[in-house]
N, C-alpha and C positions, 0 to 999 in steps of 0.2 A: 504494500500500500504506500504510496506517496502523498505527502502530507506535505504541509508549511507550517505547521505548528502542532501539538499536541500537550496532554496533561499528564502522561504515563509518568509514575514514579521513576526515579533514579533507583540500581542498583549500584551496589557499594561494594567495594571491594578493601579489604586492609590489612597490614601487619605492624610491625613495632614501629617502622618508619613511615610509611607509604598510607593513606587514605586517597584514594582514589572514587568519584562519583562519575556513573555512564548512563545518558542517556540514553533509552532507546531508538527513542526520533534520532534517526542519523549514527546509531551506536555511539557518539561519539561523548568525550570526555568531557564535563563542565567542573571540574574542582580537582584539582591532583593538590594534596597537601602533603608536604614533606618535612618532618619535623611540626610541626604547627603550622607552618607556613607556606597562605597560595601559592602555588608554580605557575598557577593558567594565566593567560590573560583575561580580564572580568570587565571589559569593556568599560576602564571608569571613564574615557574621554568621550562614550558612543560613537569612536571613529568606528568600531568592527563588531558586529555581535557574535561571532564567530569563538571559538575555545579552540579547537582540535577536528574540524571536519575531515571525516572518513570521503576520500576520492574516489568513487569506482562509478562505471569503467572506464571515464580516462578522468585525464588530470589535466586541467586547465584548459584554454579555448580549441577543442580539436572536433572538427565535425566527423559522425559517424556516415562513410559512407560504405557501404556494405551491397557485395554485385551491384554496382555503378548506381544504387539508389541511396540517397539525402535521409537520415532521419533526424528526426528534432531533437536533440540533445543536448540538454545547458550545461554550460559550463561547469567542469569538475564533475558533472554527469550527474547522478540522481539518488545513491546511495546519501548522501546529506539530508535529504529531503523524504527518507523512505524509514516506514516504522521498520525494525527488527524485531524478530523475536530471543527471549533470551532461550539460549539451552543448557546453557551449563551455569550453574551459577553453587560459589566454594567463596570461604573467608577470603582466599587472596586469590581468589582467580572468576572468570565468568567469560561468556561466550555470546556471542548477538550474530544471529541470522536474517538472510536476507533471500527469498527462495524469488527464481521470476514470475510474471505473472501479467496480464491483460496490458497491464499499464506500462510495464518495464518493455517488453516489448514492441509495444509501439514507438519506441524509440532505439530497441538497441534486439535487434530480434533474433536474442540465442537463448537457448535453456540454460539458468544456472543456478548454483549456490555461492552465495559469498556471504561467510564467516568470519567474524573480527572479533581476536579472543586477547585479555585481558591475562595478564598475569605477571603475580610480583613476587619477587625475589628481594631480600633484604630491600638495598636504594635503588633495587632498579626495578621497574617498569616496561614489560616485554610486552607490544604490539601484535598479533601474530595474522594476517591475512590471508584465509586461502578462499581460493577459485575453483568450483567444479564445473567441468564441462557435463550438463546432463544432456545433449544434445546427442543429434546422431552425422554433426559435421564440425570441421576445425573452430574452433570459436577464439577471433582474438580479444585480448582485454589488455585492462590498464590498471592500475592501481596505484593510490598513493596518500601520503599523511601532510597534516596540515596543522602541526600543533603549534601553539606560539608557549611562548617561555615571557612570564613577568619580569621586569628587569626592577631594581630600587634606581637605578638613576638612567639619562639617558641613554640612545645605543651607543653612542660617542666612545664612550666612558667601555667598551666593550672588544673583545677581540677572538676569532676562534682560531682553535690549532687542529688541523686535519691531521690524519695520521699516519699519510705519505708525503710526499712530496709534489705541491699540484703546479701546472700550470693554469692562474687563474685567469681562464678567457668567458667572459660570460658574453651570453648569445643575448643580445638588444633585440628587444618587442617594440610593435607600434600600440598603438592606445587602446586596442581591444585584445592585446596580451598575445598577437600572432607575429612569430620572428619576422625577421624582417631582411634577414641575412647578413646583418652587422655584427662585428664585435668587438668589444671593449678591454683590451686589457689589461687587467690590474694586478700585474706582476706576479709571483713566482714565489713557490717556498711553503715551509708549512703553518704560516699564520700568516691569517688575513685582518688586518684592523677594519672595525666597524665604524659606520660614521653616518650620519642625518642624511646627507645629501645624497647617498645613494639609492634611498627612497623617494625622493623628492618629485611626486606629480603621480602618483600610485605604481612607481617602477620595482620592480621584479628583479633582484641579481638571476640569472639562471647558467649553473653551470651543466653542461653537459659528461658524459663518460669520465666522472671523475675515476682515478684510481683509489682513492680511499676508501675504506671502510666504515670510519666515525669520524667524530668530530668534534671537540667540545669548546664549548661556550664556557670565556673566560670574562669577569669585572676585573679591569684593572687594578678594584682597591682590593674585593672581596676573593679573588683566585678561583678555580673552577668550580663554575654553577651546575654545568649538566654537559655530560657526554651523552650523542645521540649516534648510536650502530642503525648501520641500515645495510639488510643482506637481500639480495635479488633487485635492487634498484641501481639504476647507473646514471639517475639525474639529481641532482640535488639543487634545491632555490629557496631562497631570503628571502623575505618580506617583511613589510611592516605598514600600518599606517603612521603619515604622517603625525611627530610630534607626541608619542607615544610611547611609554616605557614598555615596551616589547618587541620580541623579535619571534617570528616564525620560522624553525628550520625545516624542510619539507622534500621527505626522499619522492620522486616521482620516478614512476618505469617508462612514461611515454614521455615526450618532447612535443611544447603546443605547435599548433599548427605552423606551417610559414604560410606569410599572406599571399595571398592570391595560390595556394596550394589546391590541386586536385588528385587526390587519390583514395584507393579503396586505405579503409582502415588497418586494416592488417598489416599493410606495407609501411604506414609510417613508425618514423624513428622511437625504438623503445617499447614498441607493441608487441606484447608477448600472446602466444597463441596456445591453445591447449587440443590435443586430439580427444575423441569423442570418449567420455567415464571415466575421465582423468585428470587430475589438480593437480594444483602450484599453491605455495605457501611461500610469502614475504614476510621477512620481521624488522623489523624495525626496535632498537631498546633506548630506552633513556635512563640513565644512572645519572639521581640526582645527588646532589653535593652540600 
């Protein structure tokens, strides 16, 4: 079912460190507390009502087009907007399903299941995503996370250390978030300092095929906040809104569209495909600090 609001209780998940609240509109997270203290972004500027939105089946502006037909698909797709059920639900762990159905379809028309399962480990916080193909042909998908991190002072004030060596070339969008074929590059090594103005007019860093594997989010006064692993993804992007003590680190498996792009979905960059009664699972972890 696809909604734009609803009333469902939160499930809770917790241990000595970690309290964690998930919605099921959207599976996704509205409270991660750690030690006492919120992690989420809580929208006190009303720039973003958003917490942690769940991406499926793609991630950010990519149209679905499937044997050469358009279907309507908004952005970041529809799993944000779709009730789950819960199936599993433990003190520190719990599960949210998403089966297809009349409505998913009409926009994205393959049989599926997608599962976003919760589970905590002392300070960390394991995402777990899988994908079944219940269909009886190749089905591709996307998937991807979209959490932000509260910060106590500005992003400025901020810096993160990747855990290879990258080169940092991020792919430039135009104003409806579709590349554009430019890119920007902001040097080399494994820390990237943060700063205002790379957000400035609702801009997106987006790196593509990083070599990394995590990444953590560093305050210059305070020392490391939160290390974010992400395994089966090979896109990583920053966000923020302007003027805002947060930052969203956000693994994606697809890459948005480039503008003026035409192709079947399956072909574009990042889009993973599954054969018929058989799944993929993506995790993504956050060890908070």
């Amino acid at each position: 079912m696809i909604r734009t609001g609803g009333t469902e209780e939160v499930e809770t998940i917790q241990n000595e460190f970690l309290r964690v609240e998930i919605d099921p509109l959207g599976a996704e997270p509205v409270h991660i507390i750690h030690n006492g203290r919120e992690r989420l972004w809580q929208n006190e500027t009303g720039a973003w009502s958003g917490h942690a939105p769940v991406l499926f089946p793609v991630c950010g502006n990519c149209v679905m087009t499937v044997r050469g037909k358009d279907y309507p698909l908004a952005k970041h797709g529809f799993a944000r907007r779709s009730l789950f059920a819960c199936v599993e639900k433990r003190e520190n762990a719990a599960a949210f399903r998403l089966l297809s159905n009349a409505e998913t379809r009409a926009c994205y028309p393959f049989a599926f299941s997608f599962t976003v399962r919760y589970e905590l480990r002392g300070n960390l916080l394991e995402i777990a995503y899988t994908v079944e193909n219940r269909g009886k042909n190749r089905m591709p998908f996307s998937c991807g996370g979209h959490l932000s991190h509260a910060l106590r002072e500005g992003v400025g004030a901020h810096f993160l250390r990747f855990s290879e060596e990258e080169k940092f070339l991020a792919l430039v969008h135009d104003e409806e978030g579709r590349l554009n074929g430019l890119t920007s590059d902001m040097g080399m090594g494994k820390e990237l300092k943060l700063q205002e103005n790379l957000f400035k007019n609702g801009n997106t860093v987006i790196f593509g095929g990083l070599r990394s594997g995590s990444v953590t989010l560093f305050s210059e006064r305070r020392g490391a906040l939160a290390e974010v692993g992400f395994t089966g993804f090979e896109n990583l992007l920053l966000w923020k809104p302007e003027n805002a003590n947060m930052l969203c680190i956000e693994p994606w498996a697809n890459l948005p569209d480039r503008a003026g792009e035409r192709m079947e979905f399956a072909e574009k960059a990042g889009v993973l495909t599954l054969a018929p009664h058989t799944a993929r699972t993506l995790i993504q972890t956050i060890t908070y600090y």
